[in-house]
C-alpha positions in Angstrom: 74.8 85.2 132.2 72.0 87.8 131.6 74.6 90.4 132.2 76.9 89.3 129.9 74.2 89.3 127.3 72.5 92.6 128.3 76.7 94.0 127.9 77.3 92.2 124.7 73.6 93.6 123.4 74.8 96.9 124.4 78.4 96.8 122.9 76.5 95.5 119.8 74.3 98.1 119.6 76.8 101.0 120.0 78.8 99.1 117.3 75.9 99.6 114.5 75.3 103.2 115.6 79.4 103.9 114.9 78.7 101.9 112.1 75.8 103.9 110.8 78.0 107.5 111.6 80.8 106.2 109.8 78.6 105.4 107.0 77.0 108.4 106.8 80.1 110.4 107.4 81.9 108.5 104.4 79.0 109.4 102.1 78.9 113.1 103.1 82.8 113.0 102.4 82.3 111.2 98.9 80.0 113.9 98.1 82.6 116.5 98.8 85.4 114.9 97.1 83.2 115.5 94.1 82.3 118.7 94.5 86.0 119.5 94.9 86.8 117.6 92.1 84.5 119.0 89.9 85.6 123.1 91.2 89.3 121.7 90.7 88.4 121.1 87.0 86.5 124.5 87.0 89.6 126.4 88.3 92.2 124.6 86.0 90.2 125.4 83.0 90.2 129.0 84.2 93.6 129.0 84.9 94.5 127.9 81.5 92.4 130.4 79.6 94.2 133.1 82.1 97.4 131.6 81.1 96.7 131.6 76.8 95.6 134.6 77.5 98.6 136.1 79.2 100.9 134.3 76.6 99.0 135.9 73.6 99.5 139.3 74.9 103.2 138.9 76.0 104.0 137.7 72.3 102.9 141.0 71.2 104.6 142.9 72.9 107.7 144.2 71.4 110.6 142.9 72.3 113.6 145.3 73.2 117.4 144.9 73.7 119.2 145.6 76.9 
């Protein structure tokens, strides 16, 4: 009976460390997701300006026929 205890104790234990790892991992990966989202917005903003910016110069240029 002591084993079984001493075993369940232990299996218990090793469950709140995974616990703890997965816990710590999912808040590290949360963080990240932000950050990614946040550089995603960055980089779409940038590539719209690029974008306008391309468009504005194609419109003046002059437009020839074949």
């Amino acid at each position: 009976m002591d084993n079984e205890i001493a075993d369940l104790d232990a299996r218990i234990s090793r469950l709140i460390e995974a616990f703890a790892e997965t816990r710590r991992a999912n808040g590290e990966l949360t963080d990240r997701v932000a950050r990614l989202e946040a550089d995603n917005r960055v980089l779409a903003e940038k590539l719209a300006t690029a974008v306008a910016r391309i468009e504005a110069v194609l419109e003046k240029l002059p437009v020839t026929e074949p």
